[in-house]
C-alpha positions in Angstrom: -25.4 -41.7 -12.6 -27.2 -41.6 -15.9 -26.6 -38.7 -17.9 -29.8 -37.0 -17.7 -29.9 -38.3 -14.2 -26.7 -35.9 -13.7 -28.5 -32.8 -15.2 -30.6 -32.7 -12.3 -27.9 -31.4 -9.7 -26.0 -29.4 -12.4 -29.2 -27.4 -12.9 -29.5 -26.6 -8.8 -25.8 -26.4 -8.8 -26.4 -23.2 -11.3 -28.5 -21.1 -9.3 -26.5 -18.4 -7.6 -23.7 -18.3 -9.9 -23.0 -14.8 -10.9 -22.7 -14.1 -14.9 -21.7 -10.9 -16.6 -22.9 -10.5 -20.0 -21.7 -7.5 -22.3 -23.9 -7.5 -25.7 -25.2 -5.4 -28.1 -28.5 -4.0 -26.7 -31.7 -4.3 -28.3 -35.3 -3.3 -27.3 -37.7 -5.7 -29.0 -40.8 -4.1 -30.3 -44.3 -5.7 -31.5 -47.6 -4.5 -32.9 -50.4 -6.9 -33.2 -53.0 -6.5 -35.4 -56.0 -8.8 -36.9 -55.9 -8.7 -40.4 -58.7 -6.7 -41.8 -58.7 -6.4 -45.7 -56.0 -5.7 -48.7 -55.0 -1.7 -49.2 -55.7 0.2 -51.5 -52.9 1.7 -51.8 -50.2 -1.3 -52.2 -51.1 -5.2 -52.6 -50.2 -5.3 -48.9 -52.4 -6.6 -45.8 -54.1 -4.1 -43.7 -53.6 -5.1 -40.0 -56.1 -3.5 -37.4 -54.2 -3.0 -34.3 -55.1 -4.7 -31.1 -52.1 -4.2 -28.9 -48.3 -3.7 -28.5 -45.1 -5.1 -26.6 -42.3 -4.3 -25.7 -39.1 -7.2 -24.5 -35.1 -6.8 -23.9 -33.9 -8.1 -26.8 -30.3 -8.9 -28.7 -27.5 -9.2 -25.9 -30.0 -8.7 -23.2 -30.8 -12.5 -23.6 -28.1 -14.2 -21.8 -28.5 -12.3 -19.0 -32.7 -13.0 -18.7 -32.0 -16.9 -19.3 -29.6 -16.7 -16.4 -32.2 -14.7 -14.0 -34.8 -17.3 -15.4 -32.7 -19.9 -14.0 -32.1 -18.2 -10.4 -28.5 -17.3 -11.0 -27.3 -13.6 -10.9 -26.8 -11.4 -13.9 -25.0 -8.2 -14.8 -25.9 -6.2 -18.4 -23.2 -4.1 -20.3 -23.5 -2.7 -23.2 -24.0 0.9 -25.0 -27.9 2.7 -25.4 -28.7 5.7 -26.9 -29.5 9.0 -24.9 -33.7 8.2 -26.1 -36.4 7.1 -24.3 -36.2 3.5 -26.1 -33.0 3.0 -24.0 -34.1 4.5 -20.8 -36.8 1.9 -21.4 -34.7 -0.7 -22.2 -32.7 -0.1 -19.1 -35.9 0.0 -16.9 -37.2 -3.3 -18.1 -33.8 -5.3 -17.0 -33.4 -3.3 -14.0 -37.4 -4.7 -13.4 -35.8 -8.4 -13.8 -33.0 -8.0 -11.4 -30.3 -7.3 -13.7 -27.6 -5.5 -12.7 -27.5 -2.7 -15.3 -24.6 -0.8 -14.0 -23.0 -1.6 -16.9 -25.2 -0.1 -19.6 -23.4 3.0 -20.6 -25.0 5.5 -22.7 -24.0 7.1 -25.8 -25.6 10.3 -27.5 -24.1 9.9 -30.6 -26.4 6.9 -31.3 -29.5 5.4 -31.4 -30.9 2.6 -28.7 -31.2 -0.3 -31.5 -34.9 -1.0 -31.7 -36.6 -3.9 -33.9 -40.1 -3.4 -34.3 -42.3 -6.3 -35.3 -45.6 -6.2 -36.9 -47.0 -9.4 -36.3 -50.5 -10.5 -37.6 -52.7 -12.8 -35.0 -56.4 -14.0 -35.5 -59.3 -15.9 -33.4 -58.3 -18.8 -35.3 -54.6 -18.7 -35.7 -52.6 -20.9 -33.6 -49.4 -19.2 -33.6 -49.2 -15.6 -34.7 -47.3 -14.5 -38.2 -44.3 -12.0 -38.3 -45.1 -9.9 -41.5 -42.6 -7.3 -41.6 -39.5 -5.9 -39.1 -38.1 -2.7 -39.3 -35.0 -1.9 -37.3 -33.7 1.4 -36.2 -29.7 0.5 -35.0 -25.9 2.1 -36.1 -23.6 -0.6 -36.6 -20.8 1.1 -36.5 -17.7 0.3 -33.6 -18.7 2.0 -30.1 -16.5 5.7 -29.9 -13.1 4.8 -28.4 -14.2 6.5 -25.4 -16.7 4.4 -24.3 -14.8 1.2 -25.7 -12.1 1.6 -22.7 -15.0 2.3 -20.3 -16.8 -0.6 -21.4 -13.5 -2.1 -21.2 -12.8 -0.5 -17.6 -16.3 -2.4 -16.2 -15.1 -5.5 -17.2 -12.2 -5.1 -15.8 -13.6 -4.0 -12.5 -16.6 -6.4 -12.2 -14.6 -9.7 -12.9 -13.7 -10.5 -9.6 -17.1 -10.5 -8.5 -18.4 -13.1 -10.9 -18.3 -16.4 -11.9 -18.0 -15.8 -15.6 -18.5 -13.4 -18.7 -20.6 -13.7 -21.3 -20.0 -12.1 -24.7 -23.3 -11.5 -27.0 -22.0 -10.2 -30.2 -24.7 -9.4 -32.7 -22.3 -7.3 -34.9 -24.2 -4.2 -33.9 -20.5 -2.2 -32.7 -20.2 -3.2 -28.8 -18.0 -6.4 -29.4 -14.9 -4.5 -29.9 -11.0 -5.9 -29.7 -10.8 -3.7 -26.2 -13.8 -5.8 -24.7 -13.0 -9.0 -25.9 -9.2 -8.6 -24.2 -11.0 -7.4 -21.1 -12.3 -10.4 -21.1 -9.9 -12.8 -21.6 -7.6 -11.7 -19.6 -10.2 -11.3 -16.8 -8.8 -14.9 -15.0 -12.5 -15.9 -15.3 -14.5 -18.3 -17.4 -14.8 -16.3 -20.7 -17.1 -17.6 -23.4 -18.9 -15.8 -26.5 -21.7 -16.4 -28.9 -20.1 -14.8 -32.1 -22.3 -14.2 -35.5 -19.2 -14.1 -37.7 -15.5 -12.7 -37.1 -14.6 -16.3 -34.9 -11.0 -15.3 -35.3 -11.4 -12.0 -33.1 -11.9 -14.9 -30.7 -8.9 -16.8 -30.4 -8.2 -18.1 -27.0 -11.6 -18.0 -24.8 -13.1 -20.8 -22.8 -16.0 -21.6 -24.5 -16.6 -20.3 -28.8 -20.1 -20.7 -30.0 -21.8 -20.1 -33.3 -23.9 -21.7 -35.3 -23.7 -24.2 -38.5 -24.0 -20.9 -41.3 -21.5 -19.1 -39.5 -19.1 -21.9 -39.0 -19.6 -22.9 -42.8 -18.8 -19.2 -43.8 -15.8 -19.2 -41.6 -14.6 -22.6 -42.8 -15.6 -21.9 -46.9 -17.0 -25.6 -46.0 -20.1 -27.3 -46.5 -20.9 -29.2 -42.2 -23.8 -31.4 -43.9 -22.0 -34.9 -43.9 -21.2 -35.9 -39.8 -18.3 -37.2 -40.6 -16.3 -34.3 -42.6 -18.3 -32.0 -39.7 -16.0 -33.5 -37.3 -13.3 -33.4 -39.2 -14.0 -29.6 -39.7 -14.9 -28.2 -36.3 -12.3 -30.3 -34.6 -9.6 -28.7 -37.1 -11.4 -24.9 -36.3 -11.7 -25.3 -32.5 -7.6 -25.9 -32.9 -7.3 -23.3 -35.3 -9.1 -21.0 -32.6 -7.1 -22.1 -29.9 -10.1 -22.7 -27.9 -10.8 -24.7 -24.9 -14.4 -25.8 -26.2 -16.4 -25.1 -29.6 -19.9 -25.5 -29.8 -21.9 -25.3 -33.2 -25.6 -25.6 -33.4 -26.9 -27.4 -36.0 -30.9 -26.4 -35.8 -33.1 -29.6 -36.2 -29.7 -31.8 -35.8 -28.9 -30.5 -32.3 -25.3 -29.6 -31.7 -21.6 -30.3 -32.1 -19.3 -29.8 -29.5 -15.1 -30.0 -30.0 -13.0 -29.8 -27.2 -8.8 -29.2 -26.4 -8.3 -32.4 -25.1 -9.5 -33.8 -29.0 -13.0 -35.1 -27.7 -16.0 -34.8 -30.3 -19.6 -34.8 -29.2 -23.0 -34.2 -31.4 -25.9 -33.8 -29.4 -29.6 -34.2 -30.9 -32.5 -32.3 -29.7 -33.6 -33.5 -26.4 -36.7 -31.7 -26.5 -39.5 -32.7 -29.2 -41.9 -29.4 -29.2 -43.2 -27.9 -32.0 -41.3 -25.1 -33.2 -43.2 -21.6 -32.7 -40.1 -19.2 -32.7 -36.1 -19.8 -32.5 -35.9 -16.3 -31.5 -33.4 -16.9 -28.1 -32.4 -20.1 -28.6 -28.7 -19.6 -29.2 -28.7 -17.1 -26.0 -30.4 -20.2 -24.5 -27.5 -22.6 -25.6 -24.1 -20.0 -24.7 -26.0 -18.8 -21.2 -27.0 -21.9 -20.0 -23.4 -23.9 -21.5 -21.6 -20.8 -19.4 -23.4 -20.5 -15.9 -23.3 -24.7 -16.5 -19.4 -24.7 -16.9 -19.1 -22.2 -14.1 -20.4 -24.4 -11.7 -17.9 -26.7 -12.5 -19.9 -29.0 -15.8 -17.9 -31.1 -18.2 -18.6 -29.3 -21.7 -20.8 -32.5 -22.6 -23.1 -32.3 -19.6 -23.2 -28.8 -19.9 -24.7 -28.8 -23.5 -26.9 -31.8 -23.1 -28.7 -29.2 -20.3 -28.2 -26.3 -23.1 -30.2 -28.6 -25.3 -33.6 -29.4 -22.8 -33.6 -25.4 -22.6 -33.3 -24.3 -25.9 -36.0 -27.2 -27.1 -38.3 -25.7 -24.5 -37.4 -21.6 -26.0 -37.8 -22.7 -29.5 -41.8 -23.4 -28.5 -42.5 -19.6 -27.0 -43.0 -16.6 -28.6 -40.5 -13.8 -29.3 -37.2 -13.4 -27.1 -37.9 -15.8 -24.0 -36.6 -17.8 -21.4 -37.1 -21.2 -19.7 -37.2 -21.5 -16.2 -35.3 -23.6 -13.6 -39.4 -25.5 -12.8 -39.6 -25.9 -16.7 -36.6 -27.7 -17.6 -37.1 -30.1 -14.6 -40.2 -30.6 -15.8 -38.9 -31.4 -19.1 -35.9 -33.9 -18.0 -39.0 -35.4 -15.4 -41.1 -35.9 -18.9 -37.9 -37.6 -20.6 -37.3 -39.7 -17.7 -40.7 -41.3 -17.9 -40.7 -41.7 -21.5 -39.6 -45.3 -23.2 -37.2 -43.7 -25.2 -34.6 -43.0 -22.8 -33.1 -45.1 -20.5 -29.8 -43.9 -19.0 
């Protein structure tokens, strides 16, 4: 079977599979606005509201990208006690995620990003112009670390595999991450930094910044890149790396000393990369749960997160799109499996 041939079956193999993702919880905020004329009181735009929205955001991603693909998903993480979080908690409860996991904590805020984001009759895409984010980055109170801890524990059997989503907001603490790993399930994570407080899980994935930071190495040249991540995925004891490498695709290293680089197998103009890496780690996970090789499972990573990068803000591509998308490269000249 051809290799995009095979991604066909994996992707109907995935539905049903149960994921639990523990992240740090954001709620996603925009104002629109047309732009109206220059203030008067600061050589800033003046935006003229038309509308607002609001989307799970941060570690809610994983868990939307596997409901998107008609698996099952459980959220846990930490809110505030505010109505941001109640709202937050609403909205993935409204997309059939099981949020028994989302604790709440009083002593801080539900991290919020608000966007204001200028659109026009004439503008194609619209244009991010400023963020401000409301969030406490501080470690989660021991307390609720050993409950978050405890959930883990006690939902593992019921899944297929866990998800970690660590945006360095505090949730991602050493008492989750051993929950995890010692869970006797699939355990994978999608790490901003810190790739050492990961030592040991299924599946490690960050991107190429990250993994240069880490390393103190520049991953430019392909051939010192393999030479890199294959010494790091060892030094991480790891069963699989991944690093994405934006317009170059990604690079996957695995235990048994096999080195893959995969390009972009979706060509579409890039409107936001907002959710792309949730893309890559969710789908890679729920893929490698149903029983993937790694390589397989991030040339299917790869059609989804090509189809992400062309949407706005923090979305998902569905189970119809990416079989549209691997119809489309079937047909086109330039692949033949």
């Amino acid at each position: 079977m051809g290799e995009l041939a095979s991604l066909r079956p994996l992707l109907a193999a995935m539905r049903g599979k149960k994921l639990l993702v523990v992240g740090d919880l954001y709620l996603d905020c925009y104002i629109f606005g047309l732009p109206a004329r220059v203030s008067r009181e600061a050589p800033i735009m003046v935006l003229e509201e038309t509308r607002r929205e609001e989307r799970p955001g941060g570690g809610t991603a994983p868990a939307l990208v596997a409901r998107a693909l008609g698996a099952e998903a459980w959220q846990a993480g930490v809110i505030g006690n505010d109505a941001e979080g109640q709202r937050l908690r609403q909205m993935l409860a409204d997309q059939g995620v099981d949020v028994s996991g989302v604790l709440t904590d009083p002593t801080r805020p539900t991290t919020t990003k608000t966007r204001l984001v200028a659109e026009g009759v004439y503008n194609v895409f619209p244009q991010q112009v400023a963020r401000v984010d409301r969030q406490d980055r501080r470690p989660i109170d021991p307390a609720i670390a050993r409950s978050l801890a405890s959930f883990v524990e006690a939902t593992a059997p019921e899944v297929d595999a866990i998800l970690l989503s660590d945006y360095r907001s505090g949730v991602i603490v050493p008492e989750v991450i051993a929950a995890a790993a010692r869970s006797g399930r699939l355990a994978t994570v999608d790490s901003q930094g810190s790739l050492a407080d990961f030592r040991g899980l299924g599946l490690v994935k960050c991107n190429q910044a990250e993994a240069e930071s880490y390393l103190g190495e520049p991953l430019g040249d392909p051939e010192r890149r393999r030479e890199h991540l294959t010494a790091l995925r060892a030094r991480l004891e790891c069963e699989r790396l991944v690093v994405t490498l934006g317009p170059a695709g990604a690079a996957l290293a695995e235990a048994n000393g096999a080195y893959h680089e995969v390009p972009p197998l979706v060509r579409r103009q890039v409107f936001d990369v907002t959710g792309a890496g949730d893309t890559v780690i969710a789908v890679m996970s729920l893929a490698l749960a149903a029983g993937a090789d790694a390589l397989a499972a991030l040339r299917l990573s790869q059609v989804a997160a090509g189809l992400v990068v062309g949407k706005w803000g923090n979305a998902q591509a569905t189970a119809e799109e990416i079989e549209a998308a691997l119809d489309e490269m079937e047909s086109s000249r330039g692949w033949h499996d």
